[in-house]
N, C-alpha and C positions, 0 to 999 in steps of 0.2 A: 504493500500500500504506500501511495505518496505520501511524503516529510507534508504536516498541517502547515499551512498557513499562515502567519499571525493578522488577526482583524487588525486591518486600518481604516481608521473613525476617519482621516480625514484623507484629502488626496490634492491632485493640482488643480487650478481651476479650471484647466481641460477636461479633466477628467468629471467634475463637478456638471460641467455643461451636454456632457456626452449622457451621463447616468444617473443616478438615485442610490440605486444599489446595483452589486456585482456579483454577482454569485458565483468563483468558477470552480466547476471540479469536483464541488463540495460532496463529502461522504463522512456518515456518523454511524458510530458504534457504540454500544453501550457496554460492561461486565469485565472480565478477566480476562487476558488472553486466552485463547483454548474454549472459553464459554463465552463469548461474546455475543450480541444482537447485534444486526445489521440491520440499520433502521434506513437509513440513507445512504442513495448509492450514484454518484458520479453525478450531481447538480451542478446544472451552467443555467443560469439567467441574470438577464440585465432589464432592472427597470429605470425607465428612461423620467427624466425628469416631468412632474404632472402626470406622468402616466397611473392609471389604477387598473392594478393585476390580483386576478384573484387565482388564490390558490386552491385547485377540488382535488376532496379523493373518499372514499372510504376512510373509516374511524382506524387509527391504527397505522396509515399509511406514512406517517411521519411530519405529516403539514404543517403541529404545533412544533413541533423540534426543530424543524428548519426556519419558523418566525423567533425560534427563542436564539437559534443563530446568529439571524439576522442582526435578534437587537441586542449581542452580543452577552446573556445569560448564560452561554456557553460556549465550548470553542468548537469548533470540528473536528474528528478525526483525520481529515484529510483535507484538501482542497482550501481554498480562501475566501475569503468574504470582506468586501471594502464596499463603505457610506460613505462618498467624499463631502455629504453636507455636516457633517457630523452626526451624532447618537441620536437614532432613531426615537419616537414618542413608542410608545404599546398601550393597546389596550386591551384590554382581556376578555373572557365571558362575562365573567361575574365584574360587577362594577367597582370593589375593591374601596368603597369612599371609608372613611372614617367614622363611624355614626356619632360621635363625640362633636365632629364638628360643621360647621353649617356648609350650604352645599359652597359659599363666595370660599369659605374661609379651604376649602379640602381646594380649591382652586388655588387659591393666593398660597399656599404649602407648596407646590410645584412652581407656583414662581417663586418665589424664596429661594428653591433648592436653585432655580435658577440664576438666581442673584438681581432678581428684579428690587430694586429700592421698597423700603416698607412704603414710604410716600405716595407708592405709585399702583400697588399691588389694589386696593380696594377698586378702584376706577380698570383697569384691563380686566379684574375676575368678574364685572359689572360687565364688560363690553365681550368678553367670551360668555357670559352668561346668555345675550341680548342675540349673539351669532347661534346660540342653540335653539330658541326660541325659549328661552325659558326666565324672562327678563321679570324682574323682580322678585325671585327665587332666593337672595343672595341668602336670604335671614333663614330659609328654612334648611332644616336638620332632615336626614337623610329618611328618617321612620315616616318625615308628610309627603313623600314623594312615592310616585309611585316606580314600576319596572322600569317603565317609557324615561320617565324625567330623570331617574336613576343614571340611565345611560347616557342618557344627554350630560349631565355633569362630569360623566366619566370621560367622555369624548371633549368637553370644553379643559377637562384638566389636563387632559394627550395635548392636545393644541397648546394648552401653556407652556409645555415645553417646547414650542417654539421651532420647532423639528420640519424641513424641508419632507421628511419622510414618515408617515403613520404605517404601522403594524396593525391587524388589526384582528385578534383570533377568535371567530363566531363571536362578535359582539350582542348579536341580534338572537340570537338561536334561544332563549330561557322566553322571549318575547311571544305573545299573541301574535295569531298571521295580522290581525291590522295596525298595531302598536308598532311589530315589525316594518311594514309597507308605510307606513309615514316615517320612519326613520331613517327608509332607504331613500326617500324622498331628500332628507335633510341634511341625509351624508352626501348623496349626489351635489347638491345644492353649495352645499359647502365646500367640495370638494372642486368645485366649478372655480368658485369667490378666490379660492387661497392658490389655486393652482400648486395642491399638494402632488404629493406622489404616495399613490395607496397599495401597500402590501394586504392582503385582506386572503382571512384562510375562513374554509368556509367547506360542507358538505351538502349544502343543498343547491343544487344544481339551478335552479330557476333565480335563485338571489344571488349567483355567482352572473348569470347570462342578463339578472337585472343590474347588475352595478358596473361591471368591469369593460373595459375597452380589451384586456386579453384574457381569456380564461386557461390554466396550465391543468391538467390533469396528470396528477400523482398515480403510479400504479403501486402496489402494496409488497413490503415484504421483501427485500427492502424498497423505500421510495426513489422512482425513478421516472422523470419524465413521458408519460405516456403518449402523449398528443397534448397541442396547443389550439385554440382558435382567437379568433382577430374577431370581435363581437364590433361589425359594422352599422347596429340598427342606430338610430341616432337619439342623443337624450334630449329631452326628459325620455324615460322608458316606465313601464308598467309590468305589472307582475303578469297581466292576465295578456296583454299584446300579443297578437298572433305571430309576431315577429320573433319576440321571447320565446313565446312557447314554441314553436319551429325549433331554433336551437337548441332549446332545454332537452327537445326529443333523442335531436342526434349526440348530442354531448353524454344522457343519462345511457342510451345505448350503450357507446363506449366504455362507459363508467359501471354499466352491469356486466360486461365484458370482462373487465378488470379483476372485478371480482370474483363471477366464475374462475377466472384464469388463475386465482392463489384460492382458491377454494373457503374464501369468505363467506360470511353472512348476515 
């Protein structure tokens, strides 16, 4: 196996204007020698600046392991990984806020960490509040909010750090289908306004073909690029668009393929 890597956070500004992230080569293993898991096997992708890729595969297939790469929680066994904007935001499933403290204040904690002036921290955790929709939230504590508003905080607090590049591992997935579909509205929306660039891992196939401009299919066992497609329908998009669901069809094919093929279920 190839000598790993070492993550490089930053790069030249060539390099900066070409990508978001790099992926080459990348392969992970977990255990002892002799008994090890092969979770991840010979990953190459490059996300291009603004662009938003979404990651599908079956459970298992290694999608969280390769975003916890990304945003550098881990190293790789093999192969390299470079962010030349620097360290990635993440955001999780579960929303991770602090119940202790109000939803401004679990925002202004992530600016801090970022070195934002205390002076200035109340007014930007107000104005990421206001980008989520969720504008005069500041005061409330994490138990009056619901799934929906939950995530939005969680998503206003990624953005605080201020990150060219969003992670983003089944944000949506503990969500109702419609609490879901208005958030992929607001991610879309948002993702427009800031001209991010979105790593987004995800198993459901129609919310992969609703948000992304490329969808990457994982095969299982270890994970290894199975096919890609270039989702050309044009946003705004809808869950139920006959467009959507066209591709949702041929991509879940695939994706039952995949899994027949390591003998999943």
């Amino acid at each position: 196996m190839a000598t790993a890597l070492s993550k490089q956070p930053a790069g030249t500004a060539h390099d900066a204007a070409r990508y978001a992230a790099r992926i080459e080569h990348v392969s992970k293993s977990f255990g002892r020698p002799g008994a090890q898991q092969h979770v991840l096997d010979d990953i190459t992708i490059d996300v291009a600046p603004g662009e938003f890729v979404c990651l599908l595969g079956a459970s298992g297939c290694g999608k969280s392991t390769l975003l916890n790469l990304v945003a550098g929680l881990d190293q790789p066994s093999a192969g390299g990984i470079e962010t030349p904007g620097g360290r990635p935001a993440l955001m999780f499933q579960e929303h991770a806020l602090f119940p202790w403290l109000t939803a401004g204040r679990n925002i202004e904690l992530a600016l801090r960490m970022r070195g934002v002036p205390g002076s200035e921290r109340r007014d930007e955790a107000e104005r990421l509040l206001e980008l989520v929709r969720l504008r005069g939230a500041y005061g409330k504590r994490v138990h009056e909010l619901s799934g929906g508003m939950r995530q939005r905080v969680a998503l206003a607090r990624a953005l605080a750090q201020d990150s060219q590049l969003l992670l983003m591992d089944e944000p949506f997935a503990a969500l109702d289908a419609i609490t879901r579909d208005v958030l992929h509205e607001e991610l879309t929306r948002i993702w427009s306004e800031t001209n991010l660039s979105v790593l987004f891992v995800t198993h459901n196939v129609r919310e992969a073909v609703r948000l992304a401009q490329r969808v990457i299919l994982l095969s299982s066992r270890p994970g290894r690029i199975a096919r890609e497609w270039t989702v050309d329908i044009p946003q705004p998009r809808r869950i139920e668009d006959a467009a959507v669901a066209e591709l949702s069809v041929e991509i879940t094919e695939q994706l039952r393929g995949e899994i027949r093929r390591h003998g999943q279920h």
